[in-house]
C-alpha positions as CSV (number, residue, x, y, z in Angstrom):
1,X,7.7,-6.5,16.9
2,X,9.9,-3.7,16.0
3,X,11.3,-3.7,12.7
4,X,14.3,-3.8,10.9
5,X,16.1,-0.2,9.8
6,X,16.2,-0.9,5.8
7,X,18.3,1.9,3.8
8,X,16.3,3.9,1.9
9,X,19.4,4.2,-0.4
10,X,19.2,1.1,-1.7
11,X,16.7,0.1,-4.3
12,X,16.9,-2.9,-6.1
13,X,15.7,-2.9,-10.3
14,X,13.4,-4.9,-10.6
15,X,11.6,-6.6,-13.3
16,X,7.7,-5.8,-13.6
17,X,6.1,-8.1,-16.2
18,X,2.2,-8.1,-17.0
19,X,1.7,-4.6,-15.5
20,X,-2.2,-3.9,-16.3
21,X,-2.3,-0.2,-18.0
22,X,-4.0,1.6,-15.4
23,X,-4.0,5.6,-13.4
24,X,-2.0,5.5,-10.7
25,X,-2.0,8.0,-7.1
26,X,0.9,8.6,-5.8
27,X,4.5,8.2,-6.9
28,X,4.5,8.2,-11.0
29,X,1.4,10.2,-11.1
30,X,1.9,13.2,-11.4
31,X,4.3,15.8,-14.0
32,X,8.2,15.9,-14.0
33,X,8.0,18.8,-11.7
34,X,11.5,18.5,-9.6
35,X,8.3,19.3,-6.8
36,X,6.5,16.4,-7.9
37,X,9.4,13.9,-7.7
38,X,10.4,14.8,-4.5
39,X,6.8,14.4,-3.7
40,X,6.4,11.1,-5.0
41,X,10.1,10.1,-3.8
42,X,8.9,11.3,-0.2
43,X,5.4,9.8,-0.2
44,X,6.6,6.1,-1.1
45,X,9.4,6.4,1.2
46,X,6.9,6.8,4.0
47,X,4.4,4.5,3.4
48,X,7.1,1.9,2.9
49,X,8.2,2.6,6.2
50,X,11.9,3.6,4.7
51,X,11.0,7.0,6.4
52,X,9.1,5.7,9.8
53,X,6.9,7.7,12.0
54,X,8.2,10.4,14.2
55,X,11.6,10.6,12.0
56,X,12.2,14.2,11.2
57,X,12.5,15.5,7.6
58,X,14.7,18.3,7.0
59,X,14.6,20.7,4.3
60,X,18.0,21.2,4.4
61,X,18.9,18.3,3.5
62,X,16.6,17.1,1.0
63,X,17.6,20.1,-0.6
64,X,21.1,18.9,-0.9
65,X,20.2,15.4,-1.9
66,X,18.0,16.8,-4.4
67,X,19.7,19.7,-5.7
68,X,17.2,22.5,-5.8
69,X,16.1,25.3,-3.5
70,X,14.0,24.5,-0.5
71,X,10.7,25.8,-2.6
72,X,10.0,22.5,-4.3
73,X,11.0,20.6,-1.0
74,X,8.3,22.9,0.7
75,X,5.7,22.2,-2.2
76,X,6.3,18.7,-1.8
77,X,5.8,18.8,2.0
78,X,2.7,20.7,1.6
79,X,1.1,18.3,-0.8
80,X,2.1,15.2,1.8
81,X,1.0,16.8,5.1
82,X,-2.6,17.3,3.0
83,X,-2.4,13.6,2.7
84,X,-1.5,12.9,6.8
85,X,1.7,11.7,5.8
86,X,3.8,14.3,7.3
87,X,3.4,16.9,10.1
88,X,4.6,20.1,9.9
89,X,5.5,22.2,13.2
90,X,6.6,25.8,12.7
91,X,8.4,26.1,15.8
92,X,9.7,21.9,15.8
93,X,9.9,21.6,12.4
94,X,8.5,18.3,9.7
95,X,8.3,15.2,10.6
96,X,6.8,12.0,9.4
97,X,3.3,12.0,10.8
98,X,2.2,9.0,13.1
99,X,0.0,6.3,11.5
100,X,-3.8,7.4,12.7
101,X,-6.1,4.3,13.7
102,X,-8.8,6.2,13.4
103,X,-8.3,6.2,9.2
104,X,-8.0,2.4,9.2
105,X,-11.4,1.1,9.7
106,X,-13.2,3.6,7.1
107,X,-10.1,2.4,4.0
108,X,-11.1,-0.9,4.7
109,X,-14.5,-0.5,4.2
110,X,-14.3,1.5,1.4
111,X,-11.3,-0.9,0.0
112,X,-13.7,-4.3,0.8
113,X,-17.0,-2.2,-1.2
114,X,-15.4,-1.6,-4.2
115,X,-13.0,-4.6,-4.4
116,X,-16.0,-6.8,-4.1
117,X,-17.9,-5.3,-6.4
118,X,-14.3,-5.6,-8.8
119,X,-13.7,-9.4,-8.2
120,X,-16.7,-10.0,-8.7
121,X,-17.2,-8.8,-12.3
122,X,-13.8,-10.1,-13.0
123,X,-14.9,-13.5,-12.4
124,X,-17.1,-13.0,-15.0
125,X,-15.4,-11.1,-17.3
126,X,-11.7,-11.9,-17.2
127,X,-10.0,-12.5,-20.8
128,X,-7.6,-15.6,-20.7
129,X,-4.8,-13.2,-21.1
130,X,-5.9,-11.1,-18.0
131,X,-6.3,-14.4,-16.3
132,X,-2.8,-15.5,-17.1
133,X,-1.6,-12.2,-16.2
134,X,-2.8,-12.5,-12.8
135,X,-0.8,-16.0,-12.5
136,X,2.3,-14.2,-13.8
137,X,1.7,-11.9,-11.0
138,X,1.5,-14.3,-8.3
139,X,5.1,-15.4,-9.5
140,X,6.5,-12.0,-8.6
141,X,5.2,-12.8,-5.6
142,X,6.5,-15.8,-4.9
143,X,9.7,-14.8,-5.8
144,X,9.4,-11.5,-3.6
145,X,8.6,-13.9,-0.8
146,X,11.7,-16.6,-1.6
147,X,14.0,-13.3,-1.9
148,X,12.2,-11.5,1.2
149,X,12.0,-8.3,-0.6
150,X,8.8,-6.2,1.1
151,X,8.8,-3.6,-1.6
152,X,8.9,-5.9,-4.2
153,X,6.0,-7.9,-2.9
154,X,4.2,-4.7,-2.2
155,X,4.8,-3.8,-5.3
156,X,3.0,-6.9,-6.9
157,X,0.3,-7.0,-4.9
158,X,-0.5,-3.4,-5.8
159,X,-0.4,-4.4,-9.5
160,X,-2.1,-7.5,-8.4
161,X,-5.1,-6.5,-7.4
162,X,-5.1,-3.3,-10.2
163,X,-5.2,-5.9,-12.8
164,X,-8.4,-7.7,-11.1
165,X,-9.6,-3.8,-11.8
166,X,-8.9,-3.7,-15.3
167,X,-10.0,-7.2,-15.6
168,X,-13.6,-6.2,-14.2
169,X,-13.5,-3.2,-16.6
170,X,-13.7,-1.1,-13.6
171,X,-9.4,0.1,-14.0
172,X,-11.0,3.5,-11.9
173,X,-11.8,1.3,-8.8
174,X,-8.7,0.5,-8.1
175,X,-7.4,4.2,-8.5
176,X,-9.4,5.5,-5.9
177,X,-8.9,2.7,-3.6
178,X,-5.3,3.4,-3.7
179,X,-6.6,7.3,-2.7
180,X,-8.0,6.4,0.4
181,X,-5.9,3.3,2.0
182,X,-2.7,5.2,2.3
183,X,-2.4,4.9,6.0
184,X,-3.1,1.1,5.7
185,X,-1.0,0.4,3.8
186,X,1.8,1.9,6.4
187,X,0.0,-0.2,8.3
188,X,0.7,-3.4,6.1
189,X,4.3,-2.7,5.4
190,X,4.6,-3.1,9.8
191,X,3.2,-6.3,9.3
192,X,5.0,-7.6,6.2
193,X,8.2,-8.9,8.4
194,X,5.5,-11.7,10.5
195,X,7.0,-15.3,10.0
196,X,4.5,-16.6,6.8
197,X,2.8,-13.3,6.6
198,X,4.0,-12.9,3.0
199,X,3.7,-16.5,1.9
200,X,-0.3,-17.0,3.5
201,X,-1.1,-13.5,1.4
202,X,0.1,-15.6,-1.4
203,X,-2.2,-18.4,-1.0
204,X,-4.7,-16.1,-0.3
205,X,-4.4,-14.3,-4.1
206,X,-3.8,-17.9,-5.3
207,X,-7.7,-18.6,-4.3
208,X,-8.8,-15.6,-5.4
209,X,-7.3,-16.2,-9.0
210,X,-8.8,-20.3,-8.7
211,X,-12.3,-18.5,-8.5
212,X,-11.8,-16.0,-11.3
213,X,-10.4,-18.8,-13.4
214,X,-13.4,-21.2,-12.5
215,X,-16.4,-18.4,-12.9
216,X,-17.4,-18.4,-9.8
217,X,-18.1,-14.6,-8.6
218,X,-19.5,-15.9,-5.4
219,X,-16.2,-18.0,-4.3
220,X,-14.2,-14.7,-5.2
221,X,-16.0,-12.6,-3.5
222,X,-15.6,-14.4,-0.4
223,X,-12.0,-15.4,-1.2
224,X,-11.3,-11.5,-1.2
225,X,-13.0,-11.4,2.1
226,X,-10.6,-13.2,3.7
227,X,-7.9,-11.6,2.1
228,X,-8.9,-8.2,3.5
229,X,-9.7,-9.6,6.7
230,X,-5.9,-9.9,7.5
231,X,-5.6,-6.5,7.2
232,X,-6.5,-5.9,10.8
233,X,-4.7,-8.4,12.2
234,X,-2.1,-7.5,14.7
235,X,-4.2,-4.1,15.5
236,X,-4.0,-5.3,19.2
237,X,-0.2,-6.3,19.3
238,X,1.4,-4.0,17.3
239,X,0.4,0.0,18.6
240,X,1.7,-1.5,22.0
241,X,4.8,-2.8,20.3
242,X,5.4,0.5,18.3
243,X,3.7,3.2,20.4
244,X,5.6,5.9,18.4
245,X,3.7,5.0,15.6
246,X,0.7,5.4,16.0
247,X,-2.1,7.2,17.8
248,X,-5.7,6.9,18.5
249,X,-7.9,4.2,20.8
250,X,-6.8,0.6,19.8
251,X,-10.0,-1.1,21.2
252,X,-12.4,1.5,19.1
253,X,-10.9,0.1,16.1
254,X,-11.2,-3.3,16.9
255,X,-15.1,-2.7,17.6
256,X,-15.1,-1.3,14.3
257,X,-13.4,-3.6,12.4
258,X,-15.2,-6.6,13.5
259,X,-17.4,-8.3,10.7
């Protein structure tokens, strides 16, 4: 499944209501640098796939769009081909870097530790007003899903599971997960466009908010398992579909990934 071209140039506003106070990676996170804004304008354009593997960046240009010399384009780069996100070639030139299987199956263990650990303590330490946050949320998500917007859903999920953080009075957790899943979440945004994909990870957060709600740590718990099981699904349809995007042995990361 190959997927649609979106324009990186167009960017909806969008409303974000109940958005849990919490330290963010990535774009946002850092100073008003005219470096760091090209970093963090860069860094979500690639893991939202608006910049897909293999495409070539060019200093040139960003220096045009942006305004500046090519010094802060070149911090910027640095900063994202420390993270994997690009590759720099001195004698090709910078493009964005292929998603590396390897990667996955570590994030999602590391993501499914700390997460449970999270859900868990929410369930029994969620306010009211955290737990109603957490319903507001899955209305962004529903309406993401009637609208088919794939950033804004990704968007609320991302706050979604932050506020389950706070929530737990872990807000930290959720910090460093975002650290170390940045290649699956490349991953996810290839998956997004799947008939129902959207809507089943709604029902999915639904359950996980019914078991907050009702106490039970050991329903939410295993309603997050399921949740993060989807990540790996498609890992053996789409590498073959998009073989430009990635690298590394399919069937190791299966073996891996299996519970």
């Amino acid at each position: 499944m190959m997927i649609n071209g979106d324009d990186p140039t167009e960017k909806r506003a969008r409303t974000r209501n109940a958005r849990p106070s919490v330290m963010r990676t990535g774009p946002g996170a850092n100073g008003n640098s005219t470096s760091a804004l090209i970093y963090q304008t860069l860094r979500r354009d690639i893991i939202s796939l608006h910049r897909k593997p293999g495409d070539p960046i060019a200093e040139k240009e960003l220096a045009a769009t942006f305004g500046v010399s090519r010094t802060p384009i070149r911090e910027a780069l640095l900063r994202l081909a420390a993270e994997h996100l690009v590759e720099i070639a001195p004698q090709s030139g910078t493009f964005v870097a292929r998603i590396p299987l390897a990667a996955l199956p570590e994030a999602i263990v590391i993501r499914r530790a700390l997460e449970e650990l999270a859900v868990k303590s929410a369930a029994g330490n969620a306010s009211r007003s955290q737990i109603a946050m957490l319903e507001a949320n899955l209305e962004r998500q529903r309406e993401a899903v009637a609208s088919d917007d794939r950033d804004a859903f990704h968007d609320a999920d991302e706050d979604f599971h932050a506020t389950i953080a706070v929530a737990a009075g872990y807000p930290g957790i959720w910090a460093i997960v975002q650290q170390v899943k940045l290649q699956v979440d490349r991953y996810r945004h290839l998956t997004l466009p799947q008939p129902g994909r959207m809507a089943r990870l709604v029902d999915e957060h639904a359950a996980i908010i019914q078991a907050i709600r009702d106490r039970d740590a050991v329903r939410a718990v295993a309603s997050l398992d399921v949740h993060l099981d989807g990540l790996v699904d498609g890992l053996d349809e789409f590498p073959s579909q998009n073989p430009g995007y990635f690298y590394g042995d399919v069937k190791a990361i299966q073996r891996k990934t299996e519970p």
